[in-house]
Structure formats: structure tokens, C-alpha cells
C-alpha positions as CSV (number, residue, x, y, z in Angstrom):
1,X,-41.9,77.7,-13.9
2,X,-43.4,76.1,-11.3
3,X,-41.2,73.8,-8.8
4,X,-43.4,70.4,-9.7
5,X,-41.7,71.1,-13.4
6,X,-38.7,71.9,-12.2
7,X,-38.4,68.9,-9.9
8,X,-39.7,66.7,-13.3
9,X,-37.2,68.6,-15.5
10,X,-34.4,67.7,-12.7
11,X,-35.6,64.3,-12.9
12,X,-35.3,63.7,-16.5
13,X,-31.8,65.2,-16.9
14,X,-30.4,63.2,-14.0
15,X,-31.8,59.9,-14.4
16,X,-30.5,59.5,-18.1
17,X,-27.3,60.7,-19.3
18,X,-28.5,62.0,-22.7
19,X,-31.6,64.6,-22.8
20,X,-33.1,65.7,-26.2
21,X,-36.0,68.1,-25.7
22,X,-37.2,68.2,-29.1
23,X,-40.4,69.0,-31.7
24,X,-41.3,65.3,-32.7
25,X,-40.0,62.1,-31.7
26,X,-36.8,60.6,-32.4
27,X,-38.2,58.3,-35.0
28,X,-40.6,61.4,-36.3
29,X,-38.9,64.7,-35.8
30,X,-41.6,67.7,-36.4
31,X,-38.8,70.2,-37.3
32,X,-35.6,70.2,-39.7
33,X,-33.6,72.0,-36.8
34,X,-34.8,68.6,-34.1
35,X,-34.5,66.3,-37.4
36,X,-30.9,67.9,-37.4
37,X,-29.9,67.2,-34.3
38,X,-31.4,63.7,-34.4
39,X,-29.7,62.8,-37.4
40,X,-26.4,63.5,-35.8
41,X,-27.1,61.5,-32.9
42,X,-28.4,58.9,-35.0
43,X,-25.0,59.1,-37.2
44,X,-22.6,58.7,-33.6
45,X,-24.6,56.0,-32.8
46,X,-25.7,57.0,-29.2
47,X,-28.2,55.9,-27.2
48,X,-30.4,58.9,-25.4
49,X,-33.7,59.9,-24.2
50,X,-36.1,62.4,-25.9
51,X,-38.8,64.5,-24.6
52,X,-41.3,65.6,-27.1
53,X,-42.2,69.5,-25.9
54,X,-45.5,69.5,-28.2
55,X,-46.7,66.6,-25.5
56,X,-46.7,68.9,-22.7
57,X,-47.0,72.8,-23.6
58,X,-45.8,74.0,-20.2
59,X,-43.0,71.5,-20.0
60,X,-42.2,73.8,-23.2
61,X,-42.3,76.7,-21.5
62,X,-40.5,75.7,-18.5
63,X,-37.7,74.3,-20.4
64,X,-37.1,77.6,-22.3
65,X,-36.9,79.2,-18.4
66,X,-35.0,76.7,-17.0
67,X,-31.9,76.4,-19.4
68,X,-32.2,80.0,-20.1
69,X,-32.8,79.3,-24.0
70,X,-35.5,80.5,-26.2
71,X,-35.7,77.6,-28.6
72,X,-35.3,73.8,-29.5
73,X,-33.7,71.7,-29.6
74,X,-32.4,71.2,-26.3
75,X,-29.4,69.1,-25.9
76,X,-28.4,68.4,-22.0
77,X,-25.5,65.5,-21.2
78,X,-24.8,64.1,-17.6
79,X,-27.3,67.0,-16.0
80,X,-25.4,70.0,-18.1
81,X,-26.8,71.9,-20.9
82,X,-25.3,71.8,-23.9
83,X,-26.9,74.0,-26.8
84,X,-29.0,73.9,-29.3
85,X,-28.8,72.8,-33.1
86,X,-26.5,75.4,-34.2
87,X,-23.9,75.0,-31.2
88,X,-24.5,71.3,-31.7
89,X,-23.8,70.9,-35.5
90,X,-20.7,73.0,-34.6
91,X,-19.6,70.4,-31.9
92,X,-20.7,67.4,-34.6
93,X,-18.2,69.0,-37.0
94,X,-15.4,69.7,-35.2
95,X,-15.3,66.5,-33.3
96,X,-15.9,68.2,-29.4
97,X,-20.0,66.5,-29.0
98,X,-17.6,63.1,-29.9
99,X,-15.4,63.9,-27.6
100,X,-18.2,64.5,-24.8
101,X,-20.3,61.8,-25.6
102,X,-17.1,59.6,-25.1
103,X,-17.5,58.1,-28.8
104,X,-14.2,57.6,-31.2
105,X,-15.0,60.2,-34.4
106,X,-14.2,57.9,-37.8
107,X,-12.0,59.2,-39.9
108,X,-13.3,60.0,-43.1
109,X,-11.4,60.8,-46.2
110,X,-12.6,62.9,-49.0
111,X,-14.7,61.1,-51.5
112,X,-14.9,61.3,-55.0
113,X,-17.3,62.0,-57.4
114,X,-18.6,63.2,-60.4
115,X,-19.9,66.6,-61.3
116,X,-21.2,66.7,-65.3
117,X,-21.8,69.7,-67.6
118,X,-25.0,69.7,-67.5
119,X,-25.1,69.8,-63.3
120,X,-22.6,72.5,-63.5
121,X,-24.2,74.6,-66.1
122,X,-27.6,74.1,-64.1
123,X,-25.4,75.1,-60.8
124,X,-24.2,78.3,-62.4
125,X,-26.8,79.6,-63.8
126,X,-28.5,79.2,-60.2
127,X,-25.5,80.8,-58.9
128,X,-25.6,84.0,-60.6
129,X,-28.7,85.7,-59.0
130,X,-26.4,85.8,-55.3
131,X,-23.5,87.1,-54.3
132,X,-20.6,84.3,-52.9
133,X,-22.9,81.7,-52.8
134,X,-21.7,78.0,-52.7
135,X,-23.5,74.6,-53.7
136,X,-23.8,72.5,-50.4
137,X,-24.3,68.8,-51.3
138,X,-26.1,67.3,-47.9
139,X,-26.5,63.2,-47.7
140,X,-28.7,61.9,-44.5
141,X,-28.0,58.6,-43.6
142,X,-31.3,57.1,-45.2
143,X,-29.7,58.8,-48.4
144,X,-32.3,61.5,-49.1
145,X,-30.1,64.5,-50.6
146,X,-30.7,67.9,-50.3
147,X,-28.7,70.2,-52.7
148,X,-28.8,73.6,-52.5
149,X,-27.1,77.2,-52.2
150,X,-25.5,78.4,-48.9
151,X,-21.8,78.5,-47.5
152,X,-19.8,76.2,-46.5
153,X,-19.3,75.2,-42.7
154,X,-15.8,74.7,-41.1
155,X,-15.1,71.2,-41.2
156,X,-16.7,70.8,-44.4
157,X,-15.5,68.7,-47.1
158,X,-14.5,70.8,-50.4
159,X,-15.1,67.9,-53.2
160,X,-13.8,69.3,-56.9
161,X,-14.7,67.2,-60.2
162,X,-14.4,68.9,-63.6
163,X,-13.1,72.2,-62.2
164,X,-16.2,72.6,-60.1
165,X,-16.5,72.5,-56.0
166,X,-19.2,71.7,-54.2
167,X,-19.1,71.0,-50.0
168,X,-20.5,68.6,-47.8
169,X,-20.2,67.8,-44.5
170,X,-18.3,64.7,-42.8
171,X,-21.4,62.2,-42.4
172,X,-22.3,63.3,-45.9
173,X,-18.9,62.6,-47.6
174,X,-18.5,59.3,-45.9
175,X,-21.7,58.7,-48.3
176,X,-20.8,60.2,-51.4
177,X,-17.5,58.3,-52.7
178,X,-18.6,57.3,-56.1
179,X,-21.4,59.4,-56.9
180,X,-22.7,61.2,-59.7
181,X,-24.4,64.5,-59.7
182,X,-25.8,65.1,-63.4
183,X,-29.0,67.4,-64.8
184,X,-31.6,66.2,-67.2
185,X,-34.9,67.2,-67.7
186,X,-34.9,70.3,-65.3
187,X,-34.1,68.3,-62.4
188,X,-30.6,67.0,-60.8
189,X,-30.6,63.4,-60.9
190,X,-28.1,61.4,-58.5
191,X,-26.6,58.2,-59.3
192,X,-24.6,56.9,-55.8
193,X,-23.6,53.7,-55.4
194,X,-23.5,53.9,-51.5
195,X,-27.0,53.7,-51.6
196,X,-29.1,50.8,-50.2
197,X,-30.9,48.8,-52.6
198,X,-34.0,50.0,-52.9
199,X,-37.3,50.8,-55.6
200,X,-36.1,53.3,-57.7
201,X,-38.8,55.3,-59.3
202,X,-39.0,56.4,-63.0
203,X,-41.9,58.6,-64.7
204,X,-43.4,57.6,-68.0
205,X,-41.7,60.6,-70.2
206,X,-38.1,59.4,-69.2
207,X,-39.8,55.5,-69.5
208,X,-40.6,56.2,-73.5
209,X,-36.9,58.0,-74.0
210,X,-35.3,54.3,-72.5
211,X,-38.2,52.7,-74.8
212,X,-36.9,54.9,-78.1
213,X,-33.2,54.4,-77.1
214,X,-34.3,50.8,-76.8
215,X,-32.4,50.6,-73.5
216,X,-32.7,47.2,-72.3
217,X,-35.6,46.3,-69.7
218,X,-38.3,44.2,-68.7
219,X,-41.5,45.8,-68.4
220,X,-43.9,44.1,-65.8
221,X,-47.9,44.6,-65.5
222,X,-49.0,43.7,-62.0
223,X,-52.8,44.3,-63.0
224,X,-55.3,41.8,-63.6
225,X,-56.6,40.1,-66.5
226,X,-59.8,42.7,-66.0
227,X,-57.9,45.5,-66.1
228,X,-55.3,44.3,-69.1
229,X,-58.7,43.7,-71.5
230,X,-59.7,47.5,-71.0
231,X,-55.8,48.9,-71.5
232,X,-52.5,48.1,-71.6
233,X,-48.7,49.2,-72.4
234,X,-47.8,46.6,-75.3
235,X,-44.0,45.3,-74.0
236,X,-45.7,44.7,-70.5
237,X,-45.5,41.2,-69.6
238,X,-48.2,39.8,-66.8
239,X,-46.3,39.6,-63.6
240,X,-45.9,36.2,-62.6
241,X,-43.7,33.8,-60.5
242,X,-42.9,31.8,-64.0
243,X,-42.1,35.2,-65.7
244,X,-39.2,36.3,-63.4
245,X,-37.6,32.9,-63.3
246,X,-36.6,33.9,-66.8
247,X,-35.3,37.1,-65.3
248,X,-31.7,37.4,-64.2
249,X,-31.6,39.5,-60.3
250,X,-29.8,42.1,-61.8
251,X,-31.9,42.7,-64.8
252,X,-33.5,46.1,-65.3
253,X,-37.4,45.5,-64.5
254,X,-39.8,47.9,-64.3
255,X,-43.6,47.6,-63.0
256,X,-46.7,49.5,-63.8
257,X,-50.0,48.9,-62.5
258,X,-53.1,51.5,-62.7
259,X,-51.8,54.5,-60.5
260,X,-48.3,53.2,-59.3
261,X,-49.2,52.3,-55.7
262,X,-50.1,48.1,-56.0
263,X,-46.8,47.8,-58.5
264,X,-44.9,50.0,-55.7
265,X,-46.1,47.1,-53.2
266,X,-44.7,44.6,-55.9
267,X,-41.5,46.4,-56.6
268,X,-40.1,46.1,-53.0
269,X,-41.6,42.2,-53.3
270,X,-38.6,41.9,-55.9
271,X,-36.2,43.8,-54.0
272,X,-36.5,41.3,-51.0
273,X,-36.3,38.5,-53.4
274,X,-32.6,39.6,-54.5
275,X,-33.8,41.9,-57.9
276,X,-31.4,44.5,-57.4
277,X,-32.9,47.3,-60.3
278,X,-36.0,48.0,-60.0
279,X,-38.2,50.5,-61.1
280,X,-41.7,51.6,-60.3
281,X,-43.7,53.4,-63.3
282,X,-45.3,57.0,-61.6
283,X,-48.7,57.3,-61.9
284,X,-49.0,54.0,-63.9
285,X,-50.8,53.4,-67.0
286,X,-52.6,56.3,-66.4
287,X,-49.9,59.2,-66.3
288,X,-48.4,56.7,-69.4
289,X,-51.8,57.2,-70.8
290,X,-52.1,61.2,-70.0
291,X,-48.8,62.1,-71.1
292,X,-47.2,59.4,-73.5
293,X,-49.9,57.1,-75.7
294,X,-53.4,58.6,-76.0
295,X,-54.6,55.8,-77.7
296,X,-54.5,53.6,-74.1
297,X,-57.8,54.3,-72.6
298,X,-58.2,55.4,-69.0
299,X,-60.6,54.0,-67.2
């Protein structure tokens, strides 16, 4: 390390507080260990400076001399090194990195949810090619979930429904109270009602089950007149201003266009209007006529 990085490393730890050397940018981390450590940052609500170590490759290697520590993350706070994500998710859990970053911890009490059969069966069955494996339920705080096997943490949440436990963390249980953890069609589906409203997606083989169970919906064609003479779903309305004034905000809608991507546009259009279940149609007409109706042209 040469002393022009040292003196710039110096410089950086002592004229902010909070130092993350990281893979990525806070808004973009390049790594799930530096999207980690971001996301509990993020979650106490602190305000620190990052340094992307891809922008400079020997500021990279000078760091890793300098703190004495071979990979990153690096977290430093008022000119000390801390750790990296490992020693840091420790600290999150227990409460000390709260503690040092002067911030109050929130109590959080265990939530509850709901675990089905079906979830349970699929978790099982996963479960029996390891030995003393657990299923850890992780929530970020733009609710993406990642569900998988593992073990448990200390500080983690053990959440039992139907005489089956599954762990989470604390920022994840302060998301979960309320959920629903079911399996159908290979795949766990959540239901949380913690979740921000947002465009919830839907492919056309689970679209044609709600069609046959005749659950109740409006289905919404955002194409053009051009493109509704050469093929069209039959229910679909023509998405139109006068249309949705019949159409009550909490009413199931879903839209399709040709490939999904102009009715994803539209579906976010209704969210900010107040329409607070909506659904976008994967791969649009297409995929429905692919997979569902052959007797809807492609085009």
C-alpha cells in the first residue's frame, strides 16, 4: 500500500462517521454479502458513506492491507474497523451494531402466520436429502423472500403454524405477521399482507384455472384495435378510462397485452390511481396463446 492510499483511506474513515467499502453501490450492491450488509443499514435507518472498491482496484487492495482483512464488505465506524458481513449480521442480531451506531433496536414480537399442507409436505420432502437442516424464511424490506434450507442464527425468530417451524430473522419477522406460505403448482406462493401495494403478476395456466373456477375478475386488453382484429382472449374488455369507472378500486383486474411488458406499464397506471389488485398476464396473449388456446393466432 502506498502512503497516497493510505493518507486517502485515512481520509475517508475520518471525515465521515460511517465507512462501507463495498462491491456495488448502496442503491446497487454487486454482491449478496455487500447487499447484506446494506440491507441492514438500510433497515436501522442510518445515514453512511460507501466506497465502491470495483471503482478503484488498488483502493481494493490497499483496503484488504490496511484493515488486515481479506474480503468485503468492510464496515469502519468513527475511524475503527468493525468487521465484515458475517461479524456484522452477528452484531445486527444481537442488538451490539445498534448499540454502536447509537440507534434504539425496536422491539419486535413474534409474528404469526400460516404454514399449509401442501408448503409443509413440499418442505419435507426437500428436507429429507440433508441431515439437521432447517427452513429459513428471509423477508428484505422491499419484500422479495428468499426461502430456503440452512440453520437457524441466534437471535432468530422460531415461527410454528400447523406443527411445523420455520425461522426468520428480526427485520424479517417484523414483516411476516399475517402471512401465508402455501405450494401449488411446484412453486411456493406467498400471500403477506404487509406487503406494499404493488402489480402482482399471474401466468396464463393459473389465469385459465381462476377462468374455470369462474373466480371473479375483470380482464383488461391494453392493445389496440389493430392488434384485437388479428387475436384476442374473449372476456377481455378494451382498456379504457370509461371502462374502469365501472370498476370498483378493489376489484380483481387483470391486463394482457401482446408480451406483457405495455400492460405491465398499464398495471402500475391503476395502482397509482388507487386499484389495489392487480394483475399482469406473463407473456400476454402470446404465452395464453402457446400454452392455453391454440386457436388465438400469434402474430
Amino acid at each position: 500500500m502506498t502512503p497516497e492510499f493510505k493518507e486517502k483511506i485515512d481520509k475517508l474513515i475520518t471525515d465521515h462517521k460511517i465507512v462501507l467499502f463495498m462491491k456495488g453501490y448502496k442503491h446497487q450492491p454487486m454482491c449478496g454479502f455487500s447487499a447484506r450488509v446494506v440491507s441492514m443499514l438500510s433497515e436501522i435507518e442510518i445515514d453512511y458513506h460507501s466506497e465502491n472498491i470495483f471503482d478503484d482496484p488498488e483502493l481494493r487492495s490497499s483496503m484488504k492491507e490496511y484493515s488486515s482483512w481479506p474480503t468485503f464488505p468492510q464496515l469502519y465506524v468513527d475511524q475503527e474497523f468493525v468487521g465484515g458481513c458475517d461479524i456484522i449480521t452477528g452484531m445486527f442480531q444481537d442488538g451490539s451494531l445498534h448499540t454502536l451506531l447509537g440507534v434504539q433496536r425496536e422491539e419486535v414480537a413474534p409474528p404469526s402466520i400460516e404454514i399449509t399442507d401442501a408448503a409443509i409436505g413440499a418442505f419435507k420432502a426437500a428436507m429429507q436429502r440433508y441431515d439437521g437442516v432447517q427452513v429459513i424464511v428471509e423477508i428484505t424490506a422491499q419484500f422479495q423472500y428468499d426461502i430456503g434450507l440452512g440453520q437457524s442464527s441466534a437471535g432468530d425468530f422460531a415461527v410454528t403454524d400447523n406443527d411445523f417451524t420455520v425461522y426468520m430473522n428480526r427485520a424479517s419477522a417484523k414483516r411476516a405477521s399475517g402471512m401465508k406460505i402455501d405450494f401449488q403448482n411446484g412453486q411456493i406462493r406467498i400471500d403477506n399482507p404487509n406487503e406494499p401495494v404493488s402489480v402482482r403478476r399471474i401466468n396464463v395456466r393459473e389465469f385459465k384455472q381462476w377462468i374455470d373456477l369462474k373466480k371473479e375478475h375483470v380482464l383488461f386488453d391494453v392493445r389496440g384495435d389493430d392488434e384485437r382484429s388479428i387475436a384476442k382472449i374473449d372476456s377481455a374488455r378494451p382498456l379504457t378510462p370509461d371502462a374502469l369507472e365501472s370498476v370498483s378500486k378493489d376489484s380483481v383486474i387483470v391486463l394482457h397485452c401482446h408480451h406483457g411488458r405495455r400492460s405491465y406499464t398499464a398495471a402500475q397506471q391503476l395502482i397509482e390511481q388507487g386499484f389495489s389488485n392487480v394483475y399482469n398476464l406473463e407473456g400476454g396473449i402470446h404465452a395464453w396463446s402457446l400454452h392455453v388456446d391454440p386457436v388465438v393466432p400469434t402474430y
